[in-house]
N, C-alpha and C positions, 0 to 999 in steps of 0.2 A: 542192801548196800547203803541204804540209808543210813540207819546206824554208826556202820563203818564213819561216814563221811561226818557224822553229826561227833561222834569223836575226837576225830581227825581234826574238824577244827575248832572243837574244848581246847585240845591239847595245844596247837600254837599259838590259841592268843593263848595262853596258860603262859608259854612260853617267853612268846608278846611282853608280858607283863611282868614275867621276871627280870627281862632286861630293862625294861621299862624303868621300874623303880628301883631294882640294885643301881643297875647303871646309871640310872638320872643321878640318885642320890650320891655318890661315890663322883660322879664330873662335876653334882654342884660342889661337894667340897673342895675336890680339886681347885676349882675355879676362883671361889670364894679363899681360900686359903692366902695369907699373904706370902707364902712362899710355895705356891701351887701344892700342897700337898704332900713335902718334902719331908716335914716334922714326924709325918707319921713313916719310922721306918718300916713296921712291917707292910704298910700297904703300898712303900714307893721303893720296893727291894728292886724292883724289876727297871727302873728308872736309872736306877745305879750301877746297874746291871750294864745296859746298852749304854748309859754315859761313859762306863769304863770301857766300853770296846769300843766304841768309837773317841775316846781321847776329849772327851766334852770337859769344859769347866765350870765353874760355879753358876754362869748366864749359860751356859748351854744347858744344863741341867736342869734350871726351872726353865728353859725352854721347849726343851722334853717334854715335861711332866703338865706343862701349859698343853703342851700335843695332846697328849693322849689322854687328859680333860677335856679337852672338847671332841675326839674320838670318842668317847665314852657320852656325854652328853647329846651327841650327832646322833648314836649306836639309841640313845633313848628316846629320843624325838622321832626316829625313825620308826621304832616298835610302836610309839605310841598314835602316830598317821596310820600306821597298819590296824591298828584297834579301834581306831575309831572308823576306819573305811571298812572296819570286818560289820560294827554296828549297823556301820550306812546299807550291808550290801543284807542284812536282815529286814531290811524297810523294805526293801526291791533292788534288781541288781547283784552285780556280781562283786566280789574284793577283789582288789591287783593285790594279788602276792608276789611281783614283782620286786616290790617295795620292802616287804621285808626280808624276801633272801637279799638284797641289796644292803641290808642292814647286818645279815647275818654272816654274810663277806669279811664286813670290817669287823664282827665280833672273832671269826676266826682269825684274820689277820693280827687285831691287838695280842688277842690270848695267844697266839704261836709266839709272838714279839717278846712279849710278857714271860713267858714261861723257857726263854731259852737262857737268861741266865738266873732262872731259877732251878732250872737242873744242873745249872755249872756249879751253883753254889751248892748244891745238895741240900736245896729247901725242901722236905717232902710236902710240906703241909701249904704251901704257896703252891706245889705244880698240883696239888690234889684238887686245890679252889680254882685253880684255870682247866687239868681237864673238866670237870664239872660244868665247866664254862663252855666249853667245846664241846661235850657229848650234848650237850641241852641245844645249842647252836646246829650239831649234826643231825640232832633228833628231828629240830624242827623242819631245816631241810629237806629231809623225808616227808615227812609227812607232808610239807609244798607237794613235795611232788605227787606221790601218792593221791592227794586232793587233784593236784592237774589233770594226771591219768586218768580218774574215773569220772572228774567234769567232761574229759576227751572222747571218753567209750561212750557217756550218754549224748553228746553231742553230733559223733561221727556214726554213720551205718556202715555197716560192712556186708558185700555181697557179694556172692562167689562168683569169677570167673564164666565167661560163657562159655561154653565145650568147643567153639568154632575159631577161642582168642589163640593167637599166635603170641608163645613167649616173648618178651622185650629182649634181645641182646643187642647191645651197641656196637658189639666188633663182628657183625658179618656187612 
């Protein structure tokens, strides 16, 4: 089971670290950008997207896109506390992977954001780069969890009923 587990968490900081530095790098530009990131169309399709359904104007629009720059840079600083607390917890200790499914929330929330007028518009190749975003988000997920379970099985004992226990029911 070892194995398994030693795996299991390659693959999230793996994970860890792809949002890590996509996403760091992709919010500092945002950031950095003197019009938040706006110049580049194909990476702020999705900013114009939710600007036109919601009726935004030209300052709403770099105000968007000032949003979900520092969602994106939040989403990276976040993997990046989980990577280093995954280091900490090789010293001794355990890692909170609380911390990064917390992280991987708002990655599924931007990318569903992101990607819904990217299938209005019929961009295949923009919804192809956000599910990718989500299945890598959903994978990691799992595998939290799967890590939880079997930190839980080695932690908890399990022992059978005595022969003399009287069932639990609450409605007699």
């Amino acid at each position: 089971m070892r194995k398994v587990s030693s795996a299991t968490v390659a693959m999230i900081m793996g994970v860890a670290l792809y949002f890590t530095l996509f996403w760091g790098f992709d919010g500092l530009r945002v950031l950095t950008s003197p019009t938040y990131g706006l110049e580049d169309v194909w990476r702020s399709q999705y900013v114009f997207g939710i600007g036109s359904l919601l009726g935004l104007g030209p300052m709403g629009l770099m105000q968007l896109a000032a949003f979900f720059g520092v969602m994106k840079l939040a989403v990276a600083g976040i993997c990046a506390v989980h990577i280093v607390d995954r280091f900490r917890s090789f010293a001794g200790g355990t890692a909170n992977v609380e911390i990064l499914e917390g992280g991987l929330i708002l990655v599924v929330l931007v990318a569903i954001a992101s990607a819904a007028p990217a299938v209005a518009s019929h961009n295949g190749e923009l919804v192809r780069e956000l599910v990718i975003q989500l299945a890598l988000a959903g994978l990691a997920v799992a595998l939290c969890i799967v890590e939880r379970n079997s930190a839980a099985k080695e932690t908890t004992e399990v022992t059978a009923p005595s022969p003399d226990a009287k069932p639990f029911t609450p409605w007699r």
